[in-house]
C-alpha positions in Angstrom: -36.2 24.5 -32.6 -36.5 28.1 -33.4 -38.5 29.0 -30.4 -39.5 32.3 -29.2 -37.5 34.0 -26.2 -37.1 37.5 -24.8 -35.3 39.7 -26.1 -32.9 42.3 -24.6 -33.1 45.7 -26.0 -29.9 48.6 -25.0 -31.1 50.6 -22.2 -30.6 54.7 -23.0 -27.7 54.8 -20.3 -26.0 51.9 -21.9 -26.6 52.9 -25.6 -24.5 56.1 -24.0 -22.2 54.3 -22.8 -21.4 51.9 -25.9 -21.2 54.8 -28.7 -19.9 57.6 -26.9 -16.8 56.2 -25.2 -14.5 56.8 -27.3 -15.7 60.4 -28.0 -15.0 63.9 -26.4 -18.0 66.5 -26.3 -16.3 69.7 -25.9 -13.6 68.6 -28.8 -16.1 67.6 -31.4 -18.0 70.9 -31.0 -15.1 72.8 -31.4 -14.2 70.8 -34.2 -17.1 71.4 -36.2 -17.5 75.0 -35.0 -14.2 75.4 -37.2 -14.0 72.7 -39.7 -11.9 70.6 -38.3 -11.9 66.8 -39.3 -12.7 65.6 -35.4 -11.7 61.6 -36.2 -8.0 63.2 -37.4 -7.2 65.1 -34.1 -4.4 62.9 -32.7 -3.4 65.9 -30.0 -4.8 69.3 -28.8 -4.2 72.6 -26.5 -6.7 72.3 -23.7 -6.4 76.5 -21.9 -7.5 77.2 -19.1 -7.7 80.3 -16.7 -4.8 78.0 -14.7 -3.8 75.6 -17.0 -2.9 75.2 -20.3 -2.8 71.4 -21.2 -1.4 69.3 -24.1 -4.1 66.2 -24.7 -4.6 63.6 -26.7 -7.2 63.0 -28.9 -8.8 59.8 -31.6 -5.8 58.0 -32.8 -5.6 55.5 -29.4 -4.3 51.7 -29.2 -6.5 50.0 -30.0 -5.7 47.6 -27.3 -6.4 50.5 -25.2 -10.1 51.0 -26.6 -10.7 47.4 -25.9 -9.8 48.0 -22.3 -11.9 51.3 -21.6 -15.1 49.6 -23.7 -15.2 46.5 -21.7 -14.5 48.2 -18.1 -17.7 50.7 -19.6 -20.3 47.9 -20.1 -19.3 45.0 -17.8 -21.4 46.1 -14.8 -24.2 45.8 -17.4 -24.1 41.9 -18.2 -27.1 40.5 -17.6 -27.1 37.3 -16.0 -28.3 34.5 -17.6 -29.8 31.1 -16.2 -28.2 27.8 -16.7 -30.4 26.0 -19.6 -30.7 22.2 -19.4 -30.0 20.9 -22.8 -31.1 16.9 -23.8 -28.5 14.7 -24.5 -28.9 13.1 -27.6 -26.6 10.5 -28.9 -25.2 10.7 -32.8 -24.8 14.9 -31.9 -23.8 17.5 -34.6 -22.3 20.4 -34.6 -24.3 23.4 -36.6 -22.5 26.5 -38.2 -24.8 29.3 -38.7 -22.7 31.9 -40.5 -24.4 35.5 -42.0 -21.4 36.8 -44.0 -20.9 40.4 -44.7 -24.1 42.0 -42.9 -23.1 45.4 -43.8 -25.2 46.9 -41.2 -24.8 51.0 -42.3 -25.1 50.2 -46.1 -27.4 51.9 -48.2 -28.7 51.2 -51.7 -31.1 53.2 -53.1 -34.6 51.6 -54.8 -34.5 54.8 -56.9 -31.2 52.8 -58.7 -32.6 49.6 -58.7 -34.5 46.5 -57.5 -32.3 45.6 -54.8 -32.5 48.2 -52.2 -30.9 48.0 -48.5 -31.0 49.7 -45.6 -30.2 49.1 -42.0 -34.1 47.7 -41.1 -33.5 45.5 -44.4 -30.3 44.0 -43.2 -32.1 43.5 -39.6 -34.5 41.6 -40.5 -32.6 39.6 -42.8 -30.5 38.1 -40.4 -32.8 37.4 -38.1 -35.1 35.7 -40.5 -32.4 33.6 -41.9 -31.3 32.4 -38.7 -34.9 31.4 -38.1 -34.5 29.7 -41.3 -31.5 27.8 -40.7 -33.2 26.9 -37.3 -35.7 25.4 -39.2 -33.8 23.7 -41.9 -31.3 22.0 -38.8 -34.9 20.6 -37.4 -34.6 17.2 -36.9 -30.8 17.2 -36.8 -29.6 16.3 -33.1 -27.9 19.7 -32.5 -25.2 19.4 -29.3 -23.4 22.6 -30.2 -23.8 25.6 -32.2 -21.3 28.1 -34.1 -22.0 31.6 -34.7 -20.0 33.5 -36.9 -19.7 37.3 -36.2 -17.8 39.7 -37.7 -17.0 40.0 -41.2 -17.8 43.2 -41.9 -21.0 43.3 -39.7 -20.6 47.2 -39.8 -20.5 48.8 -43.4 -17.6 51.4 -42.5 -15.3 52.3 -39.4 -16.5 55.4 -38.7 -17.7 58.9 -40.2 -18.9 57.4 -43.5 -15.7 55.8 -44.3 -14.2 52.0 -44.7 -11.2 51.1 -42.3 -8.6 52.6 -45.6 -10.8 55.4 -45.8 -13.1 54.4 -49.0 -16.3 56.5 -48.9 -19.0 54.4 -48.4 -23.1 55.6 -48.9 -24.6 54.9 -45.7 -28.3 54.8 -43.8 -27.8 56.6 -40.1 -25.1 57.1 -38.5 -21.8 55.5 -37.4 -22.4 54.9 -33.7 -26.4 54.4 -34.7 -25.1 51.5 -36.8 -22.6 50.0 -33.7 -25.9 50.2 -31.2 -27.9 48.6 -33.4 -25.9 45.8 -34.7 -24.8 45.0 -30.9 -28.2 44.7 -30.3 -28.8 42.2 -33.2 -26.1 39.8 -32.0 -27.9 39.9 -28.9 -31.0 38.9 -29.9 -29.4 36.3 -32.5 -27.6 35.0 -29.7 -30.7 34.6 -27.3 -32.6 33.0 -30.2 -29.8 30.4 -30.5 -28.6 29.6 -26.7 -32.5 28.4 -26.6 -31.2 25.2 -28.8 -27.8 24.6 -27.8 -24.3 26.6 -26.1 -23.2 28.8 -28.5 -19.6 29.7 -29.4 -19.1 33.1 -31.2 -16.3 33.3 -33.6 -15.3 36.9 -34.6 -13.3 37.4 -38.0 -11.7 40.9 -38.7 -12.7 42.5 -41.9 -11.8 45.2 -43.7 -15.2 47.4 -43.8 -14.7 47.5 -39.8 -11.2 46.6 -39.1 -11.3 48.0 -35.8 -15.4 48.8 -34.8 -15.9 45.0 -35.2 -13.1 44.1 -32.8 -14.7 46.7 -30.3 -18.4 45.1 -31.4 -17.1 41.8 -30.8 -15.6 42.4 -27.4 -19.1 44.6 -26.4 -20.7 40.9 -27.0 -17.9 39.1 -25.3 -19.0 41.2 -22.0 -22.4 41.7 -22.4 -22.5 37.2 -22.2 -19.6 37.1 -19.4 -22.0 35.7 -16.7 -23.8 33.4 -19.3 -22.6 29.7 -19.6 -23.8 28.6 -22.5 -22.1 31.3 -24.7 -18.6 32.0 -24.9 -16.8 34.7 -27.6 -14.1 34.4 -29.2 -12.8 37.9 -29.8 -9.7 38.0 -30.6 -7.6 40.1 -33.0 -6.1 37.1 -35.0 -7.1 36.7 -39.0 -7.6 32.9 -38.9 -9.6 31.1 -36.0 -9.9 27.6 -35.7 -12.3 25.4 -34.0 -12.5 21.7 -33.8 -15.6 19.5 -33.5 -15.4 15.3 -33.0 -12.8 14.5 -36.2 -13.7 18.1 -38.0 -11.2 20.8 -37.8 -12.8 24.3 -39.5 -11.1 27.5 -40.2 -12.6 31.1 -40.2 -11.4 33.8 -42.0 -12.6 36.9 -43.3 -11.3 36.0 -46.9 -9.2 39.0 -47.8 -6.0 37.9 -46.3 -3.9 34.6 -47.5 -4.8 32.9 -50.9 -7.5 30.5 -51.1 -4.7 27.9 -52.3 -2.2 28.5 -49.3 -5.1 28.3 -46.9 -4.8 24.4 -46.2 -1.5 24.4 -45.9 -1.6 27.4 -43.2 -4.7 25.1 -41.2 -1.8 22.2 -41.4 0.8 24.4 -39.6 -1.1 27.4 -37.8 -3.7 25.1 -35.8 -1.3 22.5 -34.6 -4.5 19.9 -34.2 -4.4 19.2 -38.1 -3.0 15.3 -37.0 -6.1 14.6 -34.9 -8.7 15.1 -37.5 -10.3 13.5 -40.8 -11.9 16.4 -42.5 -11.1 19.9 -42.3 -12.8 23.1 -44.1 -12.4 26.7 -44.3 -15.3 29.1 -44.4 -14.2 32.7 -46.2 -16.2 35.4 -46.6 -15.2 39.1 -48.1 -17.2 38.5 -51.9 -20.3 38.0 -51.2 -20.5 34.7 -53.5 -19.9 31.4 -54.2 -16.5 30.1 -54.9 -15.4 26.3 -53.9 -12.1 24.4 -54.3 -11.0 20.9 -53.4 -8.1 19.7 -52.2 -7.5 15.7 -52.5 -5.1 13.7 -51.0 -1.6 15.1 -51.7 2.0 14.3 -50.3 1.7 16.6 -47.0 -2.1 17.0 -45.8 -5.0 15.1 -46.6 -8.4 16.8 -47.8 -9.5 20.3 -47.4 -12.3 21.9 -48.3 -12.1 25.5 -48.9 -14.9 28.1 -50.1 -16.8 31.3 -49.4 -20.3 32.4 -48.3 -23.3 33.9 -50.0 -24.2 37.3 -48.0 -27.4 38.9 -47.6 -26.6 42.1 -48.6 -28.1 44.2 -51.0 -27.0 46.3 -53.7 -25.2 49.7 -53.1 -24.6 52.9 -56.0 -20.9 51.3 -56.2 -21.9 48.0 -56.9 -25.0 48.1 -59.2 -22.4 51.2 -61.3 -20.1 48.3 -61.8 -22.5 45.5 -62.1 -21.5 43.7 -59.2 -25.0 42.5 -58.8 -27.6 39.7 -59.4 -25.7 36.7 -57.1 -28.1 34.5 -55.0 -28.9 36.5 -52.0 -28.8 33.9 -48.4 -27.6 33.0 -45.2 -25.6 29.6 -45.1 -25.6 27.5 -42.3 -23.7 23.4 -41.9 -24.5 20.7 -40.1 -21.2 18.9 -38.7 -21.3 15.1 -37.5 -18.4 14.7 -34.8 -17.8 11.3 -37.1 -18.4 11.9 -40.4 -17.6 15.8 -40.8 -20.7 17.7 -43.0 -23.4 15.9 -43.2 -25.5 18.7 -44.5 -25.8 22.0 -46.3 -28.5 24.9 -45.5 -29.5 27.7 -47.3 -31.8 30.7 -46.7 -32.2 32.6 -49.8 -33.9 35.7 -49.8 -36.2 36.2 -52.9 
């Protein structure tokens, strides 16, 4: 495992094309030429020596924005050879799952001793994968799940989270949406060298609506590769069954932790034809676990949420919401006997 492969970098033209498709030049400038808030223009004049026009601006559908962004970079798939994987009996299924990347985020080392930055979070991720890579060594590995999403990007645009909370950032927004497109890639190639991958995107509500259009960027960028599919969807829960396992991915700020089993039971419709189920959250950044045992209606669930590796911001260390173990978490899945094994990369 873990071995070295090429990695694909955003040509200039595409880079272009994936941060600027949703803007319009001439409207910015004038914006800022007068002080106008550019993301709040929802219409303007256009004039003309023959026409004066009445044209929309930001607020589109977001269905819309799917449509435009994956007509923009579809052409630019690269295409990617089959790759002949070794059939091993007694196969597993491994979760590798970096929770809340916060790509954008920015804590000062002036503040304290846990400083981020977008080259931290980078090279985070891609060292804990290579971890977890290492850790699953030895484990017969048939299948792998890559969780994406989950507030990937630290805010939505212009400095701010999807409800417009003012975040402290490092770049800028559409520097932060290049950048972490090109980190899935390369996470992706990494993995797809050890198994197909499956890529299961959870909305979040840092980027509510740049991780859906990230998600989708990754879902065409891999449209002529096999061994990786995307699951990029808008729902709040995915699920995903594996031999007698049934998992469930959520961001974590939506339904209580206690109704969550009970939604599995009745929102994935497969809960019958499985043994052991589980629900990965996300959204605090630390530990929390529950167990559910055998009651009148379902049988076991386990439910609990993910270490991150994000640093510290101003916000956080102000309110102490600090010291938890930094990491990247991955799970090895047995298609009999559900997890057979826990891995974490903690950053020191």
């Amino acid at each position: 495992m873990g071995q070295k492969n090429k990695q694909y970098r955003l040509k200039s033209d595409e880079v272009k094309l994936v941060h600027e498709y949703r803007q319009n030049k001439d409207l910015r400038e004038e914006c800022e030429k007068h002080g106008i808030p550019f993301h709040n223009v929802a219409h303007y004049w256009h004039k003309s020596k023959k026409f004066s026009i009445m044209a929309k601006g930001q607020q589109q559908d977001p269905e819309a924005l799917k449509d435009e962004l994956v007509a923009l970079i579809k052409d630019y798939a690269p295409k990617y050879p089959d790759v002949k994987y070794p059939k091993n009996k007694d196969s597993n299924l491994l979760i590798i799952n970096p929770a809340d990347v916060h790509i954008g985020k920015y804590g000062s080392p002036a503040e304290h001793d846990d400083p981020y930055n977008i080259e931290i979070a980078r090279k985070r991720v891609i060292e804990g994968i290579q971890g977890i890579l290492n850790y699953a060594d030895g484990y017969n590995v048939d299948r792998i799940v890559f969780c994406i999403g989950n507030d990937i990007l630290h805010t939505d645009g212009h400095n701010k989270t999807t409800s417009g909370t003012p975040q402290s950032v490092d770049m800028e927004w559409h520097e932060h949406f290049t950048i972490a497109l090109e980190l899935y890639v390369e996470c992706v190639e990494m993995l797809i060298q050890i198994a197909p991958v499956d890529c299961i995107h959870s909305m979040s509500n840092h980027d509510y609506y740049s991780g859906f259009h990230l998600a989708h960027c990754l879902k065409s960028w891999y449209r002529n590769a096999k061994n990786v599919s995307v699951d990029a969807s808008p729902s709040h829960r995915k699920y995903y069954k594996y031999g007698n396992s049934l998992l469930g991915f959520s961001h974590g700020d939506g339904a209580k932790m206690v109704d969550l089993p009970l939604i599995m039971a009745n929102e994935s419709k497969i809960w019958d034809q499985t043994n052991h189920r589980y629900w990965f959250l996300h959204h605090v950044h630390h530990k929390i676990k529950q167990r559910w045992l055998d009651g009148k209606d379902f049988h076991g669930c386990s439910v609990e949420y993910m270490r991150s590796p994000s640093g510290t911001d101003s916000w956080h260390h102000r309110n102490g919401y600090q010291g938890s173990a930094k990491a990247i978490e991955g799970f090895v899945i047995s298609k009999e006997n559900g997890q057979i094994a826990r891995l974490n990369y903690i950053f020191t």
